[in-house]
N, C-alpha and C positions, 0 to 999 in steps of 0.2 A: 280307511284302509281295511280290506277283507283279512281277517287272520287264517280263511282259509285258501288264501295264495301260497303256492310254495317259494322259499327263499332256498338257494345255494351260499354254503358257509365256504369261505376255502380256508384250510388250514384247522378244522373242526378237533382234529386230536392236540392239537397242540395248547399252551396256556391261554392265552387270551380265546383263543378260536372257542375252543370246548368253555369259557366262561359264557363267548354270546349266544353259542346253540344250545345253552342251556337257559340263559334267557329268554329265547325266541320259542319254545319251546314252552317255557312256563305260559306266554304270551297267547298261546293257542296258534302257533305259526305251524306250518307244514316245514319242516326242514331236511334238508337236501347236504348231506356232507361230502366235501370234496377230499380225499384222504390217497396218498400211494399207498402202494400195494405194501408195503413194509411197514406203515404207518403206527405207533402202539394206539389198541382201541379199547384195554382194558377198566380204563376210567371214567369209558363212557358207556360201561355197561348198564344194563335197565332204559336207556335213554329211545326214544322211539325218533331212531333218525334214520333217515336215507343214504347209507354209505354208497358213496357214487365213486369208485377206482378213477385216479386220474392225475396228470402232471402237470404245473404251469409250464412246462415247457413240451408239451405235447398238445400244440393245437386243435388238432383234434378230437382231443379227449375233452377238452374245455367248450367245445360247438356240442357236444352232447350231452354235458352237466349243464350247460346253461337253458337248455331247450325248454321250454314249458316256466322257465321260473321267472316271474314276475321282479323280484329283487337279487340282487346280489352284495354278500358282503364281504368284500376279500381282507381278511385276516392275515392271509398266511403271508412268510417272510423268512428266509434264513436270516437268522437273530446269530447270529457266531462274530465273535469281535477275532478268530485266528480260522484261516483256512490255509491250507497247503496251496492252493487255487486260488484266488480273489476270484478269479474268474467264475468261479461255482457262485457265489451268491450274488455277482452279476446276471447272472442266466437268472436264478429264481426272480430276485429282488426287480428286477428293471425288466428283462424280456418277458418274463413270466405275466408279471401287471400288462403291458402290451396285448400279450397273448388273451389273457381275461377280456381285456377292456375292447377287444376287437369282438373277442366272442358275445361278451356281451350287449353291443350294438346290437351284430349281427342275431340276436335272437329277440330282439325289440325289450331288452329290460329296461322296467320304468324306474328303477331308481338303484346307484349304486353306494355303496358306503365303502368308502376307500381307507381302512389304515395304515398309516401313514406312521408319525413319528416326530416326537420333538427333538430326533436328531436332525431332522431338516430348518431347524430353529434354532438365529445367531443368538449367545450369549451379550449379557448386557458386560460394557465394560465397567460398570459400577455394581457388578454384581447383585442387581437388583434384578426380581423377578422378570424372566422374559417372555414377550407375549406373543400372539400372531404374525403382530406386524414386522419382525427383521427375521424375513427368510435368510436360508444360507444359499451360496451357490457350489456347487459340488464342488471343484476345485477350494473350495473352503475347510469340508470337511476331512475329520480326522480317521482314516483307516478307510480298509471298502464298505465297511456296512454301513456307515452314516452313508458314505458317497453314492450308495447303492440305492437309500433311501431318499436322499434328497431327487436324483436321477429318475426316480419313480413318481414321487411328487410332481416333480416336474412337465414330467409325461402326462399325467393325467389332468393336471392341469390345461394345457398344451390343446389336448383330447375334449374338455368341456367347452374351451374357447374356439378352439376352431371345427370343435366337431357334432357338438351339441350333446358330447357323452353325459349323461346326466348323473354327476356324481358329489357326491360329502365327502370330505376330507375329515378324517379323525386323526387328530396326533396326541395318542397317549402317552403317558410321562415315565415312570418306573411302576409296572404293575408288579404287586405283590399278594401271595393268598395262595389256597388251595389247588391242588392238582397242577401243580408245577412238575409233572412226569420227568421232561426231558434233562436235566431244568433249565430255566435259564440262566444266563449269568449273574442276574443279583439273586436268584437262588442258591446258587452255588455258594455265594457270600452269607447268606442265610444259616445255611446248612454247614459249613465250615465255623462261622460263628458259633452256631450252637453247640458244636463239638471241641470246642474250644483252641481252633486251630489258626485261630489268626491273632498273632502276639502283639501286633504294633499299628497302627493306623497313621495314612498322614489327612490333613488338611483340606478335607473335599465333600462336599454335599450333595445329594440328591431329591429329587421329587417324586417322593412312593406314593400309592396310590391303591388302594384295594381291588384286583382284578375284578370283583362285581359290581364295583363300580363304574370300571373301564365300560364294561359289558353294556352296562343300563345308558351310561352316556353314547354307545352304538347306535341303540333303541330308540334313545333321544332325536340322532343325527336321521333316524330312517323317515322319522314324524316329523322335526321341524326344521331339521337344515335346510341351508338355504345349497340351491348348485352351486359348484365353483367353489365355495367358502370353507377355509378352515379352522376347527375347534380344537383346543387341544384341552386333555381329559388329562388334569392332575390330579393331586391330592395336597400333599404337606412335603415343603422343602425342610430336608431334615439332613443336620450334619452327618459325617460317615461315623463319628465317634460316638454320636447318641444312637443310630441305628443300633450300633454293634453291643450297648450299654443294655439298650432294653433287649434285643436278644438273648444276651447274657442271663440278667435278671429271670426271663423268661425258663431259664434250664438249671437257674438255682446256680451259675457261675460267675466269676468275677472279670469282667471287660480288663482287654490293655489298657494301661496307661502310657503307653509308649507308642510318641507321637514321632515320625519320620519325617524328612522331606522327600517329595513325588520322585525326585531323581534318586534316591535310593535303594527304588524299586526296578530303574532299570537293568543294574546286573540277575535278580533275580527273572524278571520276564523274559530277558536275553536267553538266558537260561531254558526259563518253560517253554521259550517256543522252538530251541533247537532241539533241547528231549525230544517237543510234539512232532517236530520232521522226521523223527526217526521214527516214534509210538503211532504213528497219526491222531491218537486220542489230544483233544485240546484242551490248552494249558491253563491252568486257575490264572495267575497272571499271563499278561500280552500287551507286548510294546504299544498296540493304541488305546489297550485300556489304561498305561500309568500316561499315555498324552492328555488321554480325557479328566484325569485322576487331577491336573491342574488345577482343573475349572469347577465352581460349584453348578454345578447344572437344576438350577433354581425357574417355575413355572407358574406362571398364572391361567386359572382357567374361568375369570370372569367372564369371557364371550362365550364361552359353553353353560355357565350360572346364568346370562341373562338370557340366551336366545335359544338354548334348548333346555333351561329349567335344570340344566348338571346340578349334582349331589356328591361329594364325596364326605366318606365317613374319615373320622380320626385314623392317621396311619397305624397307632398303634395296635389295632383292631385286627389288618393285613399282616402287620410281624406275629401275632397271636395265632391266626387260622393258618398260617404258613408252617410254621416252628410246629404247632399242634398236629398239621396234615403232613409233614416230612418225617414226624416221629410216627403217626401211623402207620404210616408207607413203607418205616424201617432204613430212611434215609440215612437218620442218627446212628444206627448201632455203629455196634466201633467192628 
């Protein structure tokens, strides 16, 4: 592969996006950033990229960002577990992908990297790590943005099998790390942690991941994925109580010890998401994050370790450079 092909990033300002265009970049890639007009671009300042004005939901805009590029790597995604709409992250998440993957045909790209999400990925009922193999089917998932994401999967799936779209599937786990601008939602838990504003925890796990490693496992998917097939890019399933433990640690404060059950979260989310109707600003809790709050949402990424050489680093690493770059950024102050 020539690294002086140009690739289109979409979703380049956002966390994961702006991890891989600073990857591809290090790489000696030409990059091409897909960004709206409103987009924040101050974290990718110094970065010699191609900001290209455009909307997954403006086809047109997508037939011009793709023109001339060799690769495409669609990043982008409305990541919101509360909308006033569901229907908004429908249009992005499922029309949007369509709209790409049509554009991308249409301007002969040879290879796409599609991510995706280990929300499209059923849980084990023995709580043991889950792998590739028990997709979900939408009507399975919990709230619009998993359903949003599995619907996309599916689509492109769909698009490789009967269309010959030429595309990798990446499903990353819970990335964590630097330059979490917007943030996203396990930042938000980050960031409250470290401020010491979450008194009690219940019961529930995840699998973090250091966004440059997300990044590198991309890089991986662009070189050795197979079509069709999907990787998903973990790191360490770790309980919500240790998370919050070493956070703590990390700001010189002392973790809850007060453990809840999941349903006693629902009067509070109740709560947040009727303030959020009225503020529009969305709410730290939300009725399908204490659904999800059930489940440990625990990942294995051995088919990413053997067949694209995936690496990830100890999580504790990701709570370090997160916690470190949200106190730069002035996230912390009070």
């Amino acid at each position: 592969m020539s690294h002086t092909e140009k690739i289109l990033v979409t979703g380049a300002s956002g966390f994961v996006g702006s991890a891989v265009a600073r990857k591809l970049l290090a790489a000696g890639f030409s990059v091409r950033a897909l960004v709206r007009a409103g987009s924040p671009r101050a974290h990718l300042a110094g970065l010699d990229l191609e900001f290209f004005e455009g909307d997954l939901r403006d086809r047109k805009s997508l037939d011009r960002a793709t023109t001339g590029m060799r690769y495409v790597f669609h990043v982008a995604a409305d990541y919101r577990l509360w909308a006033r709409d569901s229907r908004e992250i429908f249009a992005s998440n499922v029309d949007g992908t369509r709209n790409l993957m049509e554009a991308a045909m249409g301007a002969g790209v040879e290879r796409v990297v599609y991510t995706s999400s280990v929300a499209t990925i059923a849980l084990r009922p023995d709580r043991k790590p889950s792998d590739e193999t028990t997709p979900l089917r939408e009507d399975q998932g919990i709230g619009a943005y998993k359903r949003s994401k599995i619907a996309a999967e599916r689509l492109v799936e769909a698009m490789v099998a009967e269309r010959g779209l030429p595309a990798v599937i990446v499903n990353p786990s819970t990335p964590i790390g630097p330059f979490d601008v917007r943030p996203t939602p396990t930042g938000r838990i980050i960031i409250e942690g470290a401020r010491g504003r979450i008194p009690a925890f219940i019961d529930t796990g995840l699998n973090l991941v250091h966004v440059d490693d997300v990044a590198n496992g991309h890089l991986a998917a662009l070189h050795k994925g197979m079509i069709g097939e999907r990787y998903i890019l973990g790191g360490t399933d770790v309980l919500f109580s240790q998370m919050l433990s070493d956070i703590a640690a990390l700001v010189g404060r002392r973790a809850s010890r007060i453990r809840l059950p999941w349903r006693a979260l629902i009067p509070v989310a109740f709560v947040a998401e009727a303030v959020a109707n009225v503020t529009g600003r969305e709410p730290f809790a939300t009725m399908d994050g204490v659904r999800m709050a059930k489940y440990r949402m625990f990942f294995e990424s051995t088919k990413a370790e053997q067949q694209l050489g995936y690496r990830a680093r100890p999580y504790a690493e990701g709570i370090a450079d997160a916690v470190n770059w949200f106190r730069g950024a002035g996230y912390l102050s009070s």
